[in-house]
C-alpha positions in Angstrom: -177.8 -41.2 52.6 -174.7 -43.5 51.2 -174.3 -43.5 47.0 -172.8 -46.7 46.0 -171.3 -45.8 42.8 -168.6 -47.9 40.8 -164.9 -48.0 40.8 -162.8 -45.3 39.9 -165.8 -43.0 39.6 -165.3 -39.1 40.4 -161.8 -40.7 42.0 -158.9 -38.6 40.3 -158.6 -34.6 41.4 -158.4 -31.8 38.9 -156.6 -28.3 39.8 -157.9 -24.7 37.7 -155.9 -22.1 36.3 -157.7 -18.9 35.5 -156.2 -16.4 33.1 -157.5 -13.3 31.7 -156.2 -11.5 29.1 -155.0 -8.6 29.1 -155.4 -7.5 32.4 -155.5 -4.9 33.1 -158.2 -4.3 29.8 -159.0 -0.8 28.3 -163.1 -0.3 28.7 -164.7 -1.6 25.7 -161.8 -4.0 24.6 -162.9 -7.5 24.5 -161.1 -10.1 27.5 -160.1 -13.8 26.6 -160.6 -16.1 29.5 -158.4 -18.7 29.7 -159.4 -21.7 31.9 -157.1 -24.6 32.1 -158.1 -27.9 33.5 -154.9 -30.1 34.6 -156.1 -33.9 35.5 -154.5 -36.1 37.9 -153.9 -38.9 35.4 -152.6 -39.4 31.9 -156.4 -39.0 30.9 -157.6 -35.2 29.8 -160.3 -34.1 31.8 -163.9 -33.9 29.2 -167.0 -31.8 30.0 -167.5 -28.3 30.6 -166.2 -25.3 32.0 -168.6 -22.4 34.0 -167.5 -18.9 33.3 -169.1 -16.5 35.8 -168.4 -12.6 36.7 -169.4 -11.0 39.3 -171.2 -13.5 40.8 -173.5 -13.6 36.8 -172.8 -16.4 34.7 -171.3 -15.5 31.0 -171.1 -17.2 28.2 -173.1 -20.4 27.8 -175.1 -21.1 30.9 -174.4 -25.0 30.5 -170.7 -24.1 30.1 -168.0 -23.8 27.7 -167.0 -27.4 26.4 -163.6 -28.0 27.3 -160.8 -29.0 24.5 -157.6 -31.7 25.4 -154.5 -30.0 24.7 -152.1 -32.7 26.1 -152.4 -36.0 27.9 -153.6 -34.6 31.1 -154.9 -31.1 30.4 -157.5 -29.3 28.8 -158.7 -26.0 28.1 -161.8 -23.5 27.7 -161.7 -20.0 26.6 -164.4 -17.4 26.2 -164.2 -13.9 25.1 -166.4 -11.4 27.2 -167.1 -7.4 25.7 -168.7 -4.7 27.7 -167.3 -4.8 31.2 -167.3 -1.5 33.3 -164.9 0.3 34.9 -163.2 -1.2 37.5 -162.3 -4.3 39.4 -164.4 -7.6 38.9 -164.4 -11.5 40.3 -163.7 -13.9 37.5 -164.5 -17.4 38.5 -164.3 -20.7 36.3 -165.4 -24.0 37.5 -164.9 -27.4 35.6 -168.0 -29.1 36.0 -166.7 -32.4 36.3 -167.3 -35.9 34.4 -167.7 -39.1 35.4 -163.6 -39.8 36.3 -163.0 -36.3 37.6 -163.9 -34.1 40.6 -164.8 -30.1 39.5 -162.3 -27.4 40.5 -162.4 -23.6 40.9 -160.4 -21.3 39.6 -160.7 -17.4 40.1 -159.1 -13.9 39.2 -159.7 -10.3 39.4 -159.9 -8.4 36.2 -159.5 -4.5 36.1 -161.0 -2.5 33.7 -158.8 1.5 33.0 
């Protein structure tokens, strides 16, 4: 199978930073991810960002829409309540759009 698609389409890389915040959190405080989407061209990356933990997918299942805060970067944030004790996988994925590729970002959250 080829896909012919136009130019410049999917073409231009992103990179994921995961924060989360605080870290380590106090059981029963609420966490704030942080996921920042930095594009590879003077363009902020547009869509939608997929918060999972554990492997479960919080938040909205479609994603959290993502917000420009500067020429090439954007952001989505989501607060989570009700993790148990202990150490969990935080993962964020920017979708993609039509000009940029998805990226991954991940971190591991402990909960006192």
């Amino acid at each position: 199978v080829q896909a012919i698609t136009g130019s410049g389409w999917k073409n231009r890389t992103t990179s994921l930073s995961l924060v989360a915040s605080p870290n380590p959190a106090s059981l029963g405080n609420p966490i704030l991810l942080t996921a920042t989407v930095d594009g590879s061209s003077t363009t902020a990356p547009g869509g939608r960002v997929l918060f999972m933990i554990d492997g479960l997918v919080v938040g909205n299942p479609l994603g959290e829409s993502v917000t420009p805060i500067s020429g090439s970067d954007s952001r989505a944030t989501l607060t989570v309540t009700g993790l148990a004790h202990g150490r969990h996988k935080v993962t964020a994925t920017y979708l993609g759009n039509a000009t940029y590729r998805g990226s991954t970002g991940a971190v591991v959250e402990t909960v006192n």
